[in-house]
N, C-alpha and C positions, 0 to 999 in steps of 0.2 A: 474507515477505508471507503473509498470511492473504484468503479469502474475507469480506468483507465485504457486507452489506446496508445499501443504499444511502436505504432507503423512499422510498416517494411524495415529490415535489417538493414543497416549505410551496409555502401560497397565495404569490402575489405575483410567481413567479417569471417567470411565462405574461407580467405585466404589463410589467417589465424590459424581459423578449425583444425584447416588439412595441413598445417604444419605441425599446430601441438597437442591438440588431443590427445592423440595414440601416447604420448607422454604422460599427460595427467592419468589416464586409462592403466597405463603401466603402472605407474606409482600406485595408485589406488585398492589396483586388485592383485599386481604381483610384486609391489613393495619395491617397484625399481629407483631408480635417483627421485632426487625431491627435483622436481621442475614451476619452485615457485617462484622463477626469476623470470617463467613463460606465463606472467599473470597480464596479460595482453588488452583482457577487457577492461583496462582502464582509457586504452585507446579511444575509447567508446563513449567514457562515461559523459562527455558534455552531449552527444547525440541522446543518449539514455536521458540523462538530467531534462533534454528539453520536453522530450514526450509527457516527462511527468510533473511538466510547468514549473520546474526548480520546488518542487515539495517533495518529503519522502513517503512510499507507496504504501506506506502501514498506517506510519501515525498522522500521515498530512501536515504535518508541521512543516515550515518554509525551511531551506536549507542556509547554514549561518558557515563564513570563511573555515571556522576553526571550531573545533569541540565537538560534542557529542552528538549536535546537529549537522557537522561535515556531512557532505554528502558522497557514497561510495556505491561500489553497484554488488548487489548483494545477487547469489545463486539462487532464485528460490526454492530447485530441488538441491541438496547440498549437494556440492562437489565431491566430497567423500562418498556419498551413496551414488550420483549419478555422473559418472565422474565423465563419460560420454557427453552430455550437455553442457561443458563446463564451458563450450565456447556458441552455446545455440544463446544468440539474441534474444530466441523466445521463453528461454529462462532467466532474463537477468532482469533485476528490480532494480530502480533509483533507491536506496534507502539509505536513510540515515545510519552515521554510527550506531547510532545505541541501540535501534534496531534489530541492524543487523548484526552487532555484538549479543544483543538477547536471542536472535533467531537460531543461531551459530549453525551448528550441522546437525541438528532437533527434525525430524521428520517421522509426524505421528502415522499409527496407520491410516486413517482417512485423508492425511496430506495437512495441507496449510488455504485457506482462502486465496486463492491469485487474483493480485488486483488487475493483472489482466486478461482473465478468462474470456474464453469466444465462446464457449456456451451462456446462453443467458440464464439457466438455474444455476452455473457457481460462481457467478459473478459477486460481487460483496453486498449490492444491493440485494441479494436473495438471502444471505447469509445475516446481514447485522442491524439492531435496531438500537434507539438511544433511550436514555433514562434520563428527562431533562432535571428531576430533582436531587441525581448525583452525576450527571455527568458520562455517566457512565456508558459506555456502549455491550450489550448483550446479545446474545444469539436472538434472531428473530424466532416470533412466536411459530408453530404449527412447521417447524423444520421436521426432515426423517431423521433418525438415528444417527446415520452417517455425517449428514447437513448438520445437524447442532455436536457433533464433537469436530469439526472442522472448524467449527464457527469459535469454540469454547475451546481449541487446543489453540489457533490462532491469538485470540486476546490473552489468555496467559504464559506461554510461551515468550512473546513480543512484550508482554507488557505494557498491552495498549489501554486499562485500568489502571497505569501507576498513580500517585496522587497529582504530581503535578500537570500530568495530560489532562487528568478529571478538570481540574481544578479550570487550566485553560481553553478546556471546550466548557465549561458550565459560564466563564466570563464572554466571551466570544456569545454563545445565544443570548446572554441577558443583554448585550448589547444589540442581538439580531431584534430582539422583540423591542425594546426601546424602542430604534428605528421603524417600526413595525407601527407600531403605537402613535408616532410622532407622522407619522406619512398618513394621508386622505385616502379610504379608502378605493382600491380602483386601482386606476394607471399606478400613482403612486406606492401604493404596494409592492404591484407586481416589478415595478423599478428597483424596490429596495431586495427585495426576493431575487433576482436577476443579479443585482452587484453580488449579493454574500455569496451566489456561484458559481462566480467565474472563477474557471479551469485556474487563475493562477491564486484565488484567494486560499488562503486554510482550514482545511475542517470542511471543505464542500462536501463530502460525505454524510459529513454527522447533520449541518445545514438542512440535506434535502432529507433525509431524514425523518429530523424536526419538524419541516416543513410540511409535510405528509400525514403528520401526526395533527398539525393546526387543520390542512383541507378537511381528512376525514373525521374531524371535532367539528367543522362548517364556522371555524374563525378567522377564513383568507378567504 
């Protein structure tokens, strides 16, 4: 996961709210009609989709027409618990299906990492580090209590550990260090560094990371 900026809500969204909320609100806490035919924020979702460079907000993976990489806009407090936000812009995430099908309406107590928090300690770069000999991404080291069960209810809940995500972010760096390797260093470095993180590449998360891992080692 990377920090993401979310921008300003598109017009319209205000208009939604104050129409169907009080609906989803009803449903949620006094059982009234089901009003999933006012699921409205898909209105949304190519504005949502751009903010997050057509990648989904959890696993960074590009998003693909059809399948489990579809891209959909996921609640990130559930709609079942907060059923009030159902139409606030500032809770909706780009995610992918399978995502957001592992996410579902899971809301531990410390919450979930948001990838786009405006504080800068919950931001995901405060929260996750990488294990480049599995791939794997873990709670950062010297987190409090609270921080590393946010960080660790996040990666398994999502299933941002599954094998094949390990698998395509451990291919992805062996290719960043190739490149790495292959480039003079200097300018050419910092160019190769510079491509792996741009906002639309995959995996700029686990990247910078990585990358931080190589400065504070004194090998970039």
């Amino acid at each position: 996961m990377r920090w993401v900026d979310r921008a300003p809500a598109p017009s319209g969204v205000v208009h939604y709210a104050k129409m169907y909320t009080h609906l989803w609100v009803q449903y949620f806490q006094q059982r009234g009609s089901n009003p999933s035919q006012h699921n409205y924020w898909t209105v949304f979702a190519a504005d949502l989709r751009e903010c997050f460079n057509d990648k989904c907000g959890y696993c960074e993976q590009r998003f693909e027409p059809v399948g489990e990489l579809q891209s959909s806009v996921d609640h990130f407090r559930p709609r079942s618990r907060f059923p009030r936000l159902v139409y606030d812009w500032d809770n909706w995430v780009s995610s992918c299906q399978r995502c957001n099908f592992a996410k579902a309406d899971q809301w531990p107590d410390t919450g979930y990492v948001d990838p786009c928090a405006v504080d800068l300690l919950d931001q995901p770069e405060e929260h996750f580090d990488y294990v480049p000999l599995t791939g794997e991404i873990v709670p950062k080291s010297g987190l409090t209590h609270n921080a590393r069960h946010r960080a660790q209810s996040t990666i398994d809940d999502i299933g941002l550990n599954e094998t094949r995500l390990r698998e395509t972010r451990f291919r992805l760096i062996g290719s960043f260090v190739q490149d790495l390797l292959l480039a003079t260093p200097g300018a050419d470095r910092f160019a190769v560094v510079s491509r792996y993180q741009e906002p639309s590449e995959p995996h700029v998360g686990v990247v910078k990371m990585f990358t931080n891992q190589l400065r504070q080692a004194g090998r970039i």
